[in-house]
N, C-alpha and C positions, 0 to 999 in steps of 0.2 A: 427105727425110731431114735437117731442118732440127735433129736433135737432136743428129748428129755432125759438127761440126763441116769435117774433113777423112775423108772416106770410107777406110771400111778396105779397100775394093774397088769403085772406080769400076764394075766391071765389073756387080756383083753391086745396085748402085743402076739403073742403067741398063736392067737387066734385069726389077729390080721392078717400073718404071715402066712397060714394055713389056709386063708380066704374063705373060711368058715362062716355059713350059715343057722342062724338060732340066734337065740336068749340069753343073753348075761345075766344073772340075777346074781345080786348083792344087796347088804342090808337097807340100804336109802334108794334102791332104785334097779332099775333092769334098762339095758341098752340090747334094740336089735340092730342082726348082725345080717346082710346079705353079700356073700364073697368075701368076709373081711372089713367091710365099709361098715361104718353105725347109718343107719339107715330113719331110725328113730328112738326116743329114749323118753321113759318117766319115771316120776318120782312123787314121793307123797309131797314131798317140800317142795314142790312146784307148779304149780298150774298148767296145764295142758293146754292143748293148742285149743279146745274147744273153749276154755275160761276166756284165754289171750284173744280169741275171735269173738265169743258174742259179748262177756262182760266189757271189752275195748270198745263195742260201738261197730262193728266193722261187719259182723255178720248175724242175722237175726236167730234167737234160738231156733224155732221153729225149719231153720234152714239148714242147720246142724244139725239137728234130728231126725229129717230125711236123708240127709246123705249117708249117716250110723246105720238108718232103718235099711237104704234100698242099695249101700254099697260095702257094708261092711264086711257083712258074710264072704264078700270078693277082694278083702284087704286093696280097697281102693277105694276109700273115701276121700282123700285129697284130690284123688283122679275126679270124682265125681263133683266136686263143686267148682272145678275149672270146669271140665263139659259140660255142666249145667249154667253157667255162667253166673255163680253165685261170686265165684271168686278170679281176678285175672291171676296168670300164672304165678309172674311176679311177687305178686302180696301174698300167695301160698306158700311161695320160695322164703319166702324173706321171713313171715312169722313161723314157717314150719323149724327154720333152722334156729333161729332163737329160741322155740320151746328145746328141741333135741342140744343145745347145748345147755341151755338152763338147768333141763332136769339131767343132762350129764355130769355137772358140775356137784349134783351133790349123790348123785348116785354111783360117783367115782371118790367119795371122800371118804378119808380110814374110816377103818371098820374091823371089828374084830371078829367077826362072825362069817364060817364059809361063803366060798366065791365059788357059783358054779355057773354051769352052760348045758342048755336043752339044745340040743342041734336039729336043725328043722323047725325051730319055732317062727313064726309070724307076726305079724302085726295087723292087725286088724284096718289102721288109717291108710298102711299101704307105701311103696316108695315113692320120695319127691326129690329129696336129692341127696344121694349118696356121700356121705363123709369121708374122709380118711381117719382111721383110727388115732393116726399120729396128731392131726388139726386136734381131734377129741381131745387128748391128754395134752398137748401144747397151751391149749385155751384154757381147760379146768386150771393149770400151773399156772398159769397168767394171773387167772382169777383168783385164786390164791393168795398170793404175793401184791397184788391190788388191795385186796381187803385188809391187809397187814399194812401194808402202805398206810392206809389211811387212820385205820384205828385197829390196833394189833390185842384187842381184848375180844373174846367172839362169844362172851355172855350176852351181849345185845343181840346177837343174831336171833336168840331162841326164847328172849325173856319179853312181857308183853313192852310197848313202847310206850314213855310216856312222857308227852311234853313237857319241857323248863321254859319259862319267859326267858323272851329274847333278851339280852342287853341295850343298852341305848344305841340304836343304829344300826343293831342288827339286824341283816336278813336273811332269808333263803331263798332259792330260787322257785319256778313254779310246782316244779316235780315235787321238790320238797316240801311246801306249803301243802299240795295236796295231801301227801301223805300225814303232815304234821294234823291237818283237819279231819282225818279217816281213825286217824291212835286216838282211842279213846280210855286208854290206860290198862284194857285187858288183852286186847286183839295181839298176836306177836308178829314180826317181820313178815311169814309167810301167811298168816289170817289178812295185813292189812294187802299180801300181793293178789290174792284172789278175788278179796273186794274191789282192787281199784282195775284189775284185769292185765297185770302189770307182772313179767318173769322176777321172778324169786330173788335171783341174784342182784338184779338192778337196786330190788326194794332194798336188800343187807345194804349194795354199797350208799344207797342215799342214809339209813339210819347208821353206818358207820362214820356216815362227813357229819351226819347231826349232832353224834355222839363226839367228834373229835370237837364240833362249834359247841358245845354247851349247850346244844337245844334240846337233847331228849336225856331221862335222867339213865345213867350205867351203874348197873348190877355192881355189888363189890365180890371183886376177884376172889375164889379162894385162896386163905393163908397157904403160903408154901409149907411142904412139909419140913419142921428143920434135921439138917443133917445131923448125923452121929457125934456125942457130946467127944470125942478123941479126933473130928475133924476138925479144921477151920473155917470158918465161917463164910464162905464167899463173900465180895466186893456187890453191892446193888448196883447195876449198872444203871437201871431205869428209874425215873423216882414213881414213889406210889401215888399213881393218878385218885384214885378214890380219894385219899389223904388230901392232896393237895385240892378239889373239889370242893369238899368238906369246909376245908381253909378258906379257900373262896366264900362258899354261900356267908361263912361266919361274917367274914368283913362287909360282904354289900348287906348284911342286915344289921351292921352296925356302922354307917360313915363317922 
């Protein structure tokens, strides 16, 4: 795994290379494993494939709970709603591997609590298409450094979202708008992903561009801890966004 540099999961390298079969469990989430490959992954912080399919419009509940009921027992429920032609391959392809990065994404994020592996464990949905471990940890890091990109505070991620009036001229795009209509000031990023049937991470990065435009309000960071009174002070290199904020609303409510 020569592409990430520091492993997001020694455990989860170790494992590929061994081409081990089973369960990853970690604290946000569990990735399975067939030969090495992630095969499927969840997480509380993410909606599953069954949200992403019926809440999106695409497959009726009722049709997702047959295939649980009469294909589960046989870890091939994905198998089962292509042979039943609930689903074409393709569109099982495509949303299967969005939820298994989704919810890789935060069920590969630190954590301080043991990292283990049941060898021999299953999945119940079944295999649709095999990952490399290495794509797994290349993408979480992507997605990473994306969010930081955009707005490098990640209290919005977890705090409820709650709309700011636009400015004069401002807009947002559709994605956004929807979500801006769904925040109803207690719901958080992952509450408004499940309502609108929409993976986890998309929702952080749209309230992370909202937060960067002034359109939902941000949490204030906590104070740093200051260092020991016989050191020096560091240099601030960022200025303090809450502050400067703040500064804003004061003026436009005073022209």
């Amino acid at each position: 795994m020569s592409a990430v540099a520091t492993p997001v999961s020694p455990l989860l390298v170790r494992l590929a290379a061994e081409r081990a079969t089973g369960a990853l469990l970690r604290d946000h989430g569990t990735l399975y494993l067939v030969d090495g490959h992630v095969v499927h992954a969840e997480s509380p912080a993410a909606p599953g494939v069954d949200i992403l399919l019926t809440t999106g419009g695409r497959l009726p509940r009722e049709n997702w709970d047959e295939a649980v009921d009469r294909a589960g027992a046989h870890h091939a429920v994905g198998r089962f709603l292509v042979d039943s032609g609930r689903l074409h391959d393709g569109e099982l392809e495509i949303c299967h591997l969005g939820a298994v990065f989704d919810a890789a994404f935060f069920a590969l994020s630190p954590t301080s609590g043991p990292t283990r592996f049941r060898y021999g464990v299953g999945h119940w949905f079944g295999t649709v298409r095999p990952v490399s471990a290495e794509a797994v940890e290349r993408e979480t890091v992507r997605r990473r450094e994306l969010l930081d990109a955009v707005w490098p505070y990640a209290s919005v991620d977890t705090a409820p979202v709650v709309p700011r009036p636009a400015a004069p001229g401002q807009t947002a795009g559709p994605r956004q708008r929807a979500l801006l209509a769904a925040a109803d000031g207690v719901r958080t990023p992952a509450e408004l992903a499940r309502l609108l049937g929409r993976p986890a991470f998309h929702t952080l990065l749209d309230v992370r561009r909202l937060a960067a435009a002034g359109l939902v309000e941000t949490p204030l960071e906590p104070a740093p801890v200051p260092p020991p009174a016989s050191l020096p002070v560091p240099p601030v290199a960022d200025p303090d966004i809450a502050l400067l904020r703040r500064l804003r609303d004061a003026l436009e409510a005073h022209p």
